[in-house]
ZAVEXDREN-306020 format. One line per field, with one value per residue (C-alpha): z, x, y; residue in three letters. Coordinates in steps of 0.5 Angstrom, whole numbers, plus 2048, in hexadecimal, padded with zeros to 3 digits. Layout:
<recs>
w: [Z_...]
u: [X_...]
v: [Y_...]
romar: [Ala_...]
</recs>
This chain:
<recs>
w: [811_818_818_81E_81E_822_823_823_825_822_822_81C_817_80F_809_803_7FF_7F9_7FB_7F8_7FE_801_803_80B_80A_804_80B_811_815_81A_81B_822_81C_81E_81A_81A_817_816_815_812_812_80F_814_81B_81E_822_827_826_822_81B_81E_825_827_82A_823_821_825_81F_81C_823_822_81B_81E_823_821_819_81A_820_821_81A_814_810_809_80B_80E_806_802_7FF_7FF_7FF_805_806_80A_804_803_80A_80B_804_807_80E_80A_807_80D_80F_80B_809_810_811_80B_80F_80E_80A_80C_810_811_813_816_816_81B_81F_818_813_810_80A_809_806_803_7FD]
u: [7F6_7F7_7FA_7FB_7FF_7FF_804_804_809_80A_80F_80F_814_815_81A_81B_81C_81C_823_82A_82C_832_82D_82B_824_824_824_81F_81D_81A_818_816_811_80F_808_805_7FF_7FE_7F7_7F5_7EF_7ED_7E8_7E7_7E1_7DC_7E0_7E7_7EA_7ED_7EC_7EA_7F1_7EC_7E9_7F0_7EF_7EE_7F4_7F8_7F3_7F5_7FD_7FC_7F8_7FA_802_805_80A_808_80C_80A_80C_806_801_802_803_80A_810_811_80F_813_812_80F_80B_808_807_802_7FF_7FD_7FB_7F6_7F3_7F2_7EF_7EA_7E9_7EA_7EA_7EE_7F4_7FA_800_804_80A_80D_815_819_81E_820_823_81F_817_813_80D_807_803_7FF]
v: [829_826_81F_81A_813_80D_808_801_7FC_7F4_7EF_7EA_7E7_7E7_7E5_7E8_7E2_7E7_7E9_7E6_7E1_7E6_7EB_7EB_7EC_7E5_7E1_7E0_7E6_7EA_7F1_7F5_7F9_7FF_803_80A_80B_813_815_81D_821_828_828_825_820_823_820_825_81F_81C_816_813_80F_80A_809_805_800_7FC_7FD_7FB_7F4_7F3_7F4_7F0_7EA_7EA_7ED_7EC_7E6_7E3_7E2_7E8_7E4_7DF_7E5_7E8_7E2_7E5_7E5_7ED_7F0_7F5_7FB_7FF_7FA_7F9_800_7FF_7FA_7FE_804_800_7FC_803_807_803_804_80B_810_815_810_814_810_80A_809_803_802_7FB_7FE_805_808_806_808_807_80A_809_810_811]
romar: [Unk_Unk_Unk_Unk_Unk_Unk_Unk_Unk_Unk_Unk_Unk_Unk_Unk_Unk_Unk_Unk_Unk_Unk_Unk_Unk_Unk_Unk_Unk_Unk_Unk_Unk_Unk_Unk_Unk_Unk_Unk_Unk_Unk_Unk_Unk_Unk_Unk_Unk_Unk_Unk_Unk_Unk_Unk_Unk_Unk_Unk_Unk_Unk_Unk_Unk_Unk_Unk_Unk_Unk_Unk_Unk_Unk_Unk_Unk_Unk_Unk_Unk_Unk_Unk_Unk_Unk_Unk_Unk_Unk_Unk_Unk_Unk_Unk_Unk_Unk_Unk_Unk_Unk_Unk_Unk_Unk_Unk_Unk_Unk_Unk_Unk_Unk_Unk_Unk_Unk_Unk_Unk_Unk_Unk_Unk_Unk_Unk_Unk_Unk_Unk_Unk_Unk_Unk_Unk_Unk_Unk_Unk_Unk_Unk_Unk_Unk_Unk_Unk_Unk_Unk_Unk_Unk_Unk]
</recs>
């Protein structure tokens, strides 16, 4: 099986409003996000590829115009974006765009990951 990833970057806010009022993540707040989009295929392209890495140039738009500096529980319309969550959503955005899509990871900060993979 071969398997590329590409990383993007963006900066928005949330609130888990879910969260009992002492929790830190109850409050307003950002995240310098961080996803990888990780992509496999048994056989390559005609052209040695999973994916061409200038084919996601959807997914770098989707994040720059519909993620990048919003407030995530707005873009979402719910008050549990999580990291799991947003990494469900990512997922789903690329698979219905390249069926090759196995996984996406999403980090809020250096030491934490969530990841979406069927």
């Amino acid at each position: 099986m071969f398997r590329i990833t590409k990383e993007f970057h963006f900066s928005a806010s949330h609130q888990l409003c879910h969260l009992p009022d002492d929790h830190p993540c109850a409050r307003l707040h950002g995240h310098n996000y961080i996803v990888e989009v990780e992509l496999a295929a048994e056989e390559l392209d005609a052209n040695g590829f999973v994916v061409d890495y200038r084919d996601l140039k959807p997914l770098k738009t989707y994040i720059d115009e519909e993620l990048d500096h919003r407030h995530l529980n707005d873009v979402f319309w719910h008050d549990m974006v999580t990291s799991e969550r947003l990494a469900k959503e990512i997922y789903d955005f690329c698979k219905a765009r390249w069926a090759q899509t196995s996984a996406v990871r999403v980090s809020e900060t250096p030491k934490t990951w969530a990841e979406y993979r069927p």
